[in-house]
N, C-alpha and C positions, 0 to 999 in steps of 0.2 A: 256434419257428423259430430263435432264436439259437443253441442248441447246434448245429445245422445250417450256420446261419453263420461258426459259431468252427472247424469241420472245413475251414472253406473257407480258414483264415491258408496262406500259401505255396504255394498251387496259383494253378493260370495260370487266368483265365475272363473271357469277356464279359457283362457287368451293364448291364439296362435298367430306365431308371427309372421310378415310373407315369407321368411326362410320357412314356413312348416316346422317349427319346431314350437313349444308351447315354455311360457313364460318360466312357470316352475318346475321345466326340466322333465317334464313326466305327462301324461293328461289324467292319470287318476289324480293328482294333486290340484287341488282348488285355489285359489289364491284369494283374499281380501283386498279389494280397491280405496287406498288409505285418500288419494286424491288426485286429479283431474285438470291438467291445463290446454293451452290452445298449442302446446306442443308436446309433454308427456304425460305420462301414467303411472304411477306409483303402485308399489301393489304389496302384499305382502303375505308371505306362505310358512308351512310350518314344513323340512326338509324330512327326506325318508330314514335321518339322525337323528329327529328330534330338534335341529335346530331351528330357528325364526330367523328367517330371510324376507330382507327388503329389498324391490329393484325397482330400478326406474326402466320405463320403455318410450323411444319415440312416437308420439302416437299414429303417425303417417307409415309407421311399419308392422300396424296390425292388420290380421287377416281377418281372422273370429273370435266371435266373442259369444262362449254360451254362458248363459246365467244358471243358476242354481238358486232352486226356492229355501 
């Protein structure tokens, strides 16, 4: 599944984690995928303040993953 997930650097997508909660806190919020290893996911969102948020996520604790064209 990680070469899967390494397709995923620079595309736009909503990610839910197995707690069912989504990366950036909301699912209207989209997040950018900055980069991709055999253990995390970097990702990076703009908050409902206006600010730019960066996170890291384990990748063994995602659920879904929708993309966005």
């Amino acid at each position: 599944m990680n070469d899967m997930l390494k397709d995923l650097t620079g595309k736009r997508c909503s990610i839910l984690n197995e707690d069912a909660e989504y990366l950036t806190g909301s699912a209207d919020i989209a997040c950018d995928v900055l980069a991709v290893d055999d253990e995390w996911i970097k990702v990076a969102f703009t908050d409902r303040q206006g600010r730019r948020v960066t996170r890291m996520e384990r990748t063994d604790t995602l659920d879904r993953i929708e993309l966005f064209s």
